[in-house]
C-alpha positions as CSV (number, residue, x, y, z in Angstrom):
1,X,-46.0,35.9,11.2
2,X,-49.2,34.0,10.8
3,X,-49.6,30.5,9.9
4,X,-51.7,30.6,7.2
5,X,-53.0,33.6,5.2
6,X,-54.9,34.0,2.4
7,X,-54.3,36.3,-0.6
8,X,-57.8,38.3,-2.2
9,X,-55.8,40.7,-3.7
10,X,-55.2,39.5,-7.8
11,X,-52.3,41.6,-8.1
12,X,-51.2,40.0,-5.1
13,X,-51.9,36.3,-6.2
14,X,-49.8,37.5,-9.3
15,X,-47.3,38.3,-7.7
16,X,-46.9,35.3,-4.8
17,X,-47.2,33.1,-8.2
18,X,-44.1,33.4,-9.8
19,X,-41.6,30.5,-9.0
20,X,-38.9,33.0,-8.1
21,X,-41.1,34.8,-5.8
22,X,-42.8,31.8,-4.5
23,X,-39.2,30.4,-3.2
24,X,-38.3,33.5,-1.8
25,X,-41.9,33.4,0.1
26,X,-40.6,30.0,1.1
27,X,-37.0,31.0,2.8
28,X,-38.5,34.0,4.3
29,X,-40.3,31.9,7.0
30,X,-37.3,32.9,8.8
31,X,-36.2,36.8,8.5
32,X,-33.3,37.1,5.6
33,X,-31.8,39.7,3.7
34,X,-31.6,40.6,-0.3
35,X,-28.1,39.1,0.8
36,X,-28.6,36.0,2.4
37,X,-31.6,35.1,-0.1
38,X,-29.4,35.4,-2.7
39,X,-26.9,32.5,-2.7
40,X,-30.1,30.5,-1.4
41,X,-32.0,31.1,-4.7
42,X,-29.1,31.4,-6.8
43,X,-29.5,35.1,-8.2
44,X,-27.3,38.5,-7.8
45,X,-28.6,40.1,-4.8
46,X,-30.0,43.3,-7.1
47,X,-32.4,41.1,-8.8
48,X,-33.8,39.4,-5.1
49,X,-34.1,42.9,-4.1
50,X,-36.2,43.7,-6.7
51,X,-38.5,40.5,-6.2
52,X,-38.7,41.6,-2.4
53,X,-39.8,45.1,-3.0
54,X,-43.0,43.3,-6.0
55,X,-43.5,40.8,-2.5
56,X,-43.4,44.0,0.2
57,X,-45.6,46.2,-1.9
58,X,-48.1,43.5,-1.8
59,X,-48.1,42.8,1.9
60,X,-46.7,39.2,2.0
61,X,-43.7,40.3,3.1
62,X,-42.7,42.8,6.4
63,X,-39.7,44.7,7.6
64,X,-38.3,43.0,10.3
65,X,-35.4,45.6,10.7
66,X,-32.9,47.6,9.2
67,X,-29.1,47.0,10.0
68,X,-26.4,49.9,9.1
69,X,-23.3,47.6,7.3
70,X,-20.9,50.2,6.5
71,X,-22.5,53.5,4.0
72,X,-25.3,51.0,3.4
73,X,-28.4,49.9,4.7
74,X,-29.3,46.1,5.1
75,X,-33.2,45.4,5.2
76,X,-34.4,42.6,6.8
77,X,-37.9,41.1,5.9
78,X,-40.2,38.0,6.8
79,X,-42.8,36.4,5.2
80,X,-46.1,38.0,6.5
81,X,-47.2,34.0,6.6
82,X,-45.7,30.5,6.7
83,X,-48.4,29.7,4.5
84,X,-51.1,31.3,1.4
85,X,-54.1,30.4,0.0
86,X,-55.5,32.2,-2.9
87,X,-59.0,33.2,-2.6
88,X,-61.5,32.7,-5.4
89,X,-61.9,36.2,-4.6
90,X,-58.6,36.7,-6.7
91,X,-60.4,35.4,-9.7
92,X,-64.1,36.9,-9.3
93,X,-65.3,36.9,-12.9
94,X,-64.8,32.9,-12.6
95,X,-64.8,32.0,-9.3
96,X,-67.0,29.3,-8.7
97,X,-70.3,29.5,-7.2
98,X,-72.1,26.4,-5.5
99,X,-75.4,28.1,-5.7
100,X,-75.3,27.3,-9.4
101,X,-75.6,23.4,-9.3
102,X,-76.2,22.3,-6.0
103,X,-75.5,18.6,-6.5
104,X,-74.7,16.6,-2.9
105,X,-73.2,14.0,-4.9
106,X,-71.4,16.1,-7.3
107,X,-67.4,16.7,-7.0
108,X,-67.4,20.2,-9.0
109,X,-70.1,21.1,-6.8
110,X,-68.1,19.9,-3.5
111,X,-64.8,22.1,-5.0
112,X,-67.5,25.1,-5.4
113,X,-68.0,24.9,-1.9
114,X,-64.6,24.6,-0.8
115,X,-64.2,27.6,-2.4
116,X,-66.5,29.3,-0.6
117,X,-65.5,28.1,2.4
118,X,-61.9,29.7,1.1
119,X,-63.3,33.0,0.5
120,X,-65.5,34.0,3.5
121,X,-62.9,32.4,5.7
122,X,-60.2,34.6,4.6
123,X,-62.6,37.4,4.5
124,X,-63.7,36.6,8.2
125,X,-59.9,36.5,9.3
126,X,-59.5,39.8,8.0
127,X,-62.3,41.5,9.2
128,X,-61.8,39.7,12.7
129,X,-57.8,40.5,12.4
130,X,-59.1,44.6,11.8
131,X,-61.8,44.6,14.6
132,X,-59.0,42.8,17.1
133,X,-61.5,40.1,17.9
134,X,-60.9,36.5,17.6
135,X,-63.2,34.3,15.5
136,X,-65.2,31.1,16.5
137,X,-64.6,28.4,14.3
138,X,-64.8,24.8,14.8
139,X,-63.7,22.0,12.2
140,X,-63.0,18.6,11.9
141,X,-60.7,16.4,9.8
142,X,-60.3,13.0,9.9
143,X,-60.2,9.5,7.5
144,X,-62.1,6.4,7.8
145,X,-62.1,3.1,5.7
146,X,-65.0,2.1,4.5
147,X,-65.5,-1.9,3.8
148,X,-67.6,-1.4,0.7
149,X,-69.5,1.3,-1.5
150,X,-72.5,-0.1,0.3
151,X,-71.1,1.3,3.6
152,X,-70.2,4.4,2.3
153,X,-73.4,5.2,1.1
154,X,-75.5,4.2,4.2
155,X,-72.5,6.2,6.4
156,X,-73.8,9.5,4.2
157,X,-77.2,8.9,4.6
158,X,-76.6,8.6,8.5
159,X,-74.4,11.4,8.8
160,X,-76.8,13.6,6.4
161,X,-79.6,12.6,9.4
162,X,-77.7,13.0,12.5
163,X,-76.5,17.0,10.7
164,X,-80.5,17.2,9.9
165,X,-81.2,16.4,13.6
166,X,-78.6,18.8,14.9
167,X,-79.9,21.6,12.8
168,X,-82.9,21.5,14.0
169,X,-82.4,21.1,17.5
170,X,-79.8,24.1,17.6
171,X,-81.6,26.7,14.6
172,X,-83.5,29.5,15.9
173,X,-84.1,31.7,12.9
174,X,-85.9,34.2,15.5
175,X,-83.3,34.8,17.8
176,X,-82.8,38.5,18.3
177,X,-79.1,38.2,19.0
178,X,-78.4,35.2,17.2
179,X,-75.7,34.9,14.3
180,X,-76.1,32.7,11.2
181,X,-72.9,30.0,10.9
182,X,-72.4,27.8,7.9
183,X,-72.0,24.2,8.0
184,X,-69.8,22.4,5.8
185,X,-69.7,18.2,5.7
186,X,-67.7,17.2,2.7
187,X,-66.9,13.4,2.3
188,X,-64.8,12.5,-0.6
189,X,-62.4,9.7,-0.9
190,X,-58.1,10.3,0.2
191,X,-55.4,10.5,-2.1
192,X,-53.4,7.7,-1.9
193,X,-49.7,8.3,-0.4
């Protein structure tokens, strides 16, 4: 099982989006049986088998095994991730694009590029995850308190420099072997909690 996946598929994000299906998703971080899934989300046993079959048929769940109780056969299944994300690939007539309104100082614009970032992610994973090669990433989270707006603002401009710098130390748009990599420096302010 993989710790996060993401779902392009739209049937797919359908599917993962109903609450019935989305609990059973949930419980199934840990193999479990029409059966056992049954008391746990409080329907007969029939009905969770048909949510399992809408959840296997869309790969975000796998057989695990099969177990012979009696004339019958009990299939076991696991979530194919602990976690999902849906892709804006899912919605592609509306998905955002930041190329439309570029705007550093923009929120709409900031989501656009999370979006992005969403999509050819998950597309990377998959194509990575095909080729059996691992993927280079890099990424860094972290908070800071700023003391005043002021602050905040001359933090951006300094950060926006030192990423400038960087770029054009490290860019070699000539490099015969070289590989394009996207850079993403969002800065937005933490939900409280």
């Amino acid at each position: 099982m993989h710790d996060i996946a993401v779902i392009n598929d739209p049937a797919a994000a359908e599917v993962s989006l109903d609450p019935v299906r989305a609990d059973l998703l949930a419980a199934l971080t840990h193999p479990g049986s029409a059966t056992s899934l049954a008391n746990q989300v409080g329907l007969p046993r029939q009905k969770v088998n048909y949510h399992l079959r809408a959840l296997e048929r869309h790969g975000l769940v796998e057989l695990v095994e099969e177990r012979k109780k009696g004339n019958m056969v009990e299939r076991v299944l696991q979530a194919t991730a602990a976690s999902y994300v849906i892709s804006p690939t899912a919605l592609s007539a509306v998905a955002p694009d930041p190329r439309r309104a570029p705007d550093q100082l923009s929120a709409r614009w900031m989501l656009a590029v999370a979006a992005r970032l969403v999509k050819d992610i998950g597309d990377l994973i998959t194509g990575a995850g095909a080729a059996g090669k691992p993927l280079a990433t890099y990424a860094i989270d972290t908070e800071l308190r700023f003391a005043s707006a002021a602050d905040r603002a001359a933090f951006a401009t300094e950060l926006g420099d030192a990423v400038k710098n960087l770029v054009g130390k490290y860019h070699n748009e000539t490099a015969a072997r070289g590989r394009k990599h996207r850079l993403v420096v969002a800065l937005h302010p933490s939900l409280k909690g």
